[in-house]
C-alpha positions as CSV (number, residue, x, y, z in Angstrom):
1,X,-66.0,-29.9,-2.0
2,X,-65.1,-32.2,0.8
3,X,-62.1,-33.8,-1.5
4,X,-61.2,-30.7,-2.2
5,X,-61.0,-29.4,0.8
6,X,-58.9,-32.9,1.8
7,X,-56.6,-32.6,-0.7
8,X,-55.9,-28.4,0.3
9,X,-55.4,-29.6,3.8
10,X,-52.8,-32.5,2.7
11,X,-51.1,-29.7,0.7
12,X,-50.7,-27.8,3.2
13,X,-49.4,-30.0,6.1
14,X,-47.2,-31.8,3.5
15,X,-45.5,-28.0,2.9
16,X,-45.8,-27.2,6.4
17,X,-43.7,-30.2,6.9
18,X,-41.4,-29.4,4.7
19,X,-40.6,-26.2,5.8
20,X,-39.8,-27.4,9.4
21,X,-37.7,-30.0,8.2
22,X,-35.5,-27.0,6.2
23,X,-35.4,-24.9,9.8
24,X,-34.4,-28.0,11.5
25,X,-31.5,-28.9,8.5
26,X,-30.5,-25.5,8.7
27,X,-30.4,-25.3,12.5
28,X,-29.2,-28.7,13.5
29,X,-27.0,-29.5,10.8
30,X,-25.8,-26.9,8.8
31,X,-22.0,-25.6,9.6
32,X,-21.3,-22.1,7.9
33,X,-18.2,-21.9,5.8
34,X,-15.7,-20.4,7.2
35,X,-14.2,-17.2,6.1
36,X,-11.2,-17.4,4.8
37,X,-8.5,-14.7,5.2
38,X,-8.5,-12.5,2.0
39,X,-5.1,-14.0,-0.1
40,X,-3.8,-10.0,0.5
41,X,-4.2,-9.1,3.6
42,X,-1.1,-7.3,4.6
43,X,0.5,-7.9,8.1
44,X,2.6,-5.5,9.8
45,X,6.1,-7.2,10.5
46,X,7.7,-4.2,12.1
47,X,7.8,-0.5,13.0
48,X,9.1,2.7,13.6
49,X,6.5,3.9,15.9
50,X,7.6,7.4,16.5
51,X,7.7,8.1,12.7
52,X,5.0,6.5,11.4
53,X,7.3,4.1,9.4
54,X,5.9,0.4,8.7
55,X,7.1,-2.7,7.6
56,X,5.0,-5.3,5.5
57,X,5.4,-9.2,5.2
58,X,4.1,-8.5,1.5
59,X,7.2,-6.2,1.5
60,X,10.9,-6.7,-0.5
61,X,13.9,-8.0,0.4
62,X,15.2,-4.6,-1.2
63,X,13.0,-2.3,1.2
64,X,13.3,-4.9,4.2
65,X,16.7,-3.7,4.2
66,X,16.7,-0.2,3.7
67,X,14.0,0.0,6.5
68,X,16.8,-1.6,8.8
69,X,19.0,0.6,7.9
70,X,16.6,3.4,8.7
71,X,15.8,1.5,12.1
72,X,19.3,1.5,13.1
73,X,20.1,5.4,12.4
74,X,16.7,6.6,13.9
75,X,17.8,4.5,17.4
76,X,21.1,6.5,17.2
77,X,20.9,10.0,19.3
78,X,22.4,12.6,17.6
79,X,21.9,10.6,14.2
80,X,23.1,12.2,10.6
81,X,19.9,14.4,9.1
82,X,21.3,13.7,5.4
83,X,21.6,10.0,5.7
84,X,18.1,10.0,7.1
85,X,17.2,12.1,4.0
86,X,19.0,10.0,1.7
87,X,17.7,6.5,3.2
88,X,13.3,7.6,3.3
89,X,14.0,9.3,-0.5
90,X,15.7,5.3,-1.4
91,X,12.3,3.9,0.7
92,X,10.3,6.5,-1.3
93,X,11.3,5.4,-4.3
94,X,11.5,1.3,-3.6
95,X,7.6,1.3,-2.2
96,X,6.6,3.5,-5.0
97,X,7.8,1.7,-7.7
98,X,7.6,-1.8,-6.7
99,X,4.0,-2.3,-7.8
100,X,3.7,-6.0,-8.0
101,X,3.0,-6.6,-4.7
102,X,0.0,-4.0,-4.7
103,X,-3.3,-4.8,-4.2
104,X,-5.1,-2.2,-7.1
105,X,-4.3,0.9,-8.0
106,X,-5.3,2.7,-5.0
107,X,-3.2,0.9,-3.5
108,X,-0.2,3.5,-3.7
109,X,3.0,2.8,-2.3
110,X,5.7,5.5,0.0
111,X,2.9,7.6,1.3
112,X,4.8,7.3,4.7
113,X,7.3,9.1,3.0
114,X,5.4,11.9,1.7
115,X,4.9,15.1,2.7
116,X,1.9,15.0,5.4
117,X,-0.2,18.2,3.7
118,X,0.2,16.5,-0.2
119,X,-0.6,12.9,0.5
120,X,-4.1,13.7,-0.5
121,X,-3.1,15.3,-3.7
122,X,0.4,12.8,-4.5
123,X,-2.1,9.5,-4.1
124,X,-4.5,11.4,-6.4
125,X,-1.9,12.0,-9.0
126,X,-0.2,8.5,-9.2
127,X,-3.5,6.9,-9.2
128,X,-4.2,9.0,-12.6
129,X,-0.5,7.9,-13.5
130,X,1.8,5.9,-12.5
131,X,-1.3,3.3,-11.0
132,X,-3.7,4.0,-13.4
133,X,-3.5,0.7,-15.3
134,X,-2.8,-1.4,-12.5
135,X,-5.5,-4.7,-12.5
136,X,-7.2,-5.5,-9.3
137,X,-5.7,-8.6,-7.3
138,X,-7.9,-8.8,-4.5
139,X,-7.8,-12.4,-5.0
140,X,-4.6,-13.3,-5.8
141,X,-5.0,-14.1,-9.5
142,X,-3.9,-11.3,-11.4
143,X,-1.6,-12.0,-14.2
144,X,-0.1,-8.7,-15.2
145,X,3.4,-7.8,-15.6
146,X,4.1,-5.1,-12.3
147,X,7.5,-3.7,-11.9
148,X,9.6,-4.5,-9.0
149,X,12.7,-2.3,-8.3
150,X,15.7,-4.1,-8.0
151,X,18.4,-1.6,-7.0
152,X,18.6,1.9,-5.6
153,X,20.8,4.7,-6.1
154,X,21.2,7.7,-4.5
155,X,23.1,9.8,-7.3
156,X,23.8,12.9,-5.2
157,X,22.0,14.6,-2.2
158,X,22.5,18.2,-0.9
159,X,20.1,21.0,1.1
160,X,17.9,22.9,-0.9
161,X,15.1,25.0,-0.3
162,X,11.4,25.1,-1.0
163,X,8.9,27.6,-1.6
164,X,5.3,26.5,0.2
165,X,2.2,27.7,-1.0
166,X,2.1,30.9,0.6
167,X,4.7,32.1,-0.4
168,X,6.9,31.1,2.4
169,X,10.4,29.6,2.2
170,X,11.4,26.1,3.6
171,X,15.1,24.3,3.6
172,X,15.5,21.2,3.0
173,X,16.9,18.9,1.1
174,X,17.0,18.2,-2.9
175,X,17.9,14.2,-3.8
176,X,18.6,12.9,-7.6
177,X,18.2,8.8,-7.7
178,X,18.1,6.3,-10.4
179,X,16.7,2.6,-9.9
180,X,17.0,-0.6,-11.7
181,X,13.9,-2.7,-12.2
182,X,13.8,-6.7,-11.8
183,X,12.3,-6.7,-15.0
184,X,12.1,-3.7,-17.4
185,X,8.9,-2.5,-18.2
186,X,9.0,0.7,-19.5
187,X,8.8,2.6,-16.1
188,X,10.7,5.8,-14.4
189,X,14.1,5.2,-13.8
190,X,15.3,8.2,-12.4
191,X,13.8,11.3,-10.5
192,X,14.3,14.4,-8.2
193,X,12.7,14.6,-4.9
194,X,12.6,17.7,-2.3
195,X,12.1,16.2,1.5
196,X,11.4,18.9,3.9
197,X,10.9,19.1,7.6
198,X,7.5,17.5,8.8
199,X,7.4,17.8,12.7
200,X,9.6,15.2,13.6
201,X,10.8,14.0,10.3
202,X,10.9,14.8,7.1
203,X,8.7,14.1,4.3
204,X,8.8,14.3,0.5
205,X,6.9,17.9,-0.7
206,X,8.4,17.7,-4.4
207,X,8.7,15.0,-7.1
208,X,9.8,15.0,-11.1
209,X,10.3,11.4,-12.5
210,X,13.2,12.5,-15.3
């Protein structure tokens, strides 16, 4: 019984001792990794504030400068209404379709540009559609072949009006474009949007890819 009760004992102290030596590595000794930055975090090169409007680092060289262009009428006073319309409907389109550069696909690009009371429901549709097969690339290793639109065209532009869902009766204006793609992959390449006033600015309320 006496061995016995030796040999528990030794056991014990011998785990006891290794236990503390674990809490000391641990304390002492161990360095936790450090977190890296996720490969897609998006930074926010520049902005619009009073609209809403961002730019992206993760963003084209296409978009970068249509966004300028945008900057530069919005800081003009009295500036032209149509060629605003014409310029978020290009933006629209550009952030929309250029899906490489997306992290998954709820990941849905020009919802700056939409319509405030349909983001909800546009986002829902594209996800369904446009996004729907659209691989996850949360850590930068996604392979798939994603469009990337390469030119913009606005092919004619002209006020319009829009019937809301109760009934009422909104102008606006109605804009046909076409793109061109980087690489053709079987996407949209033309479309008919309807922007309408949304407090300050305007935002897109209808669109038929065609």
């Amino acid at each position: 019984m006496k061995n016995g009760y030796k040999i528990a004992l030794i056991v014990i102290l011998i785990m006891a001792l290794i236990g503390v030596g674990i809490v000391g590595y641990f304390f002492f000794f161990y360095e936790k990794p450090v977190a890296e930055t996720p490969v897609n975090e998006v930074q926010i090169t520049n902005t619009i504030e009073e609209y809403g409007y961002n730019l992206d680092d993760r963003d084209t060289a296409l978009f970068k400068e249509k966004f300028e262009e945008l900057k530069n009428l919005l800081n003009e006073e009295n500036y032209d209404v149509e060629e605003y319309a014409s310029l978020i409907s290009q933006l629209f389109i550009i952030d929309l379709y250029t899906i490489d550069n997306k992290i998954s696909r709820y990941d849905v690009g020009g919802l700056e540009y939409v319509y405030s009371g349909a983001v909800s429901s546009f986002q829902s549709v594209v996800e369904g559609s446009i996004y729907k097969t659209v691989e996850n690339n949360l850590d930068g290793s996604r392979t798939q072949d994603l469009p990337e639109v390469a030119s913009v065209t606005v092919d004619s532009i002209k006020e319009t009006t829009f019937t809301m869902p109760d009934e009422s009766v909104v102008n606006g204006y109605g804009v046909n474009l076409s793109w061109t793609y980087v690489e053709k992959l079987g996407y949209d390449n033309s479309a008919t949007i309807i922007l309408i006033p949304d407090q300050q600015k305007y935002g897109v309320v209808y669109y038929d890819p065609n």
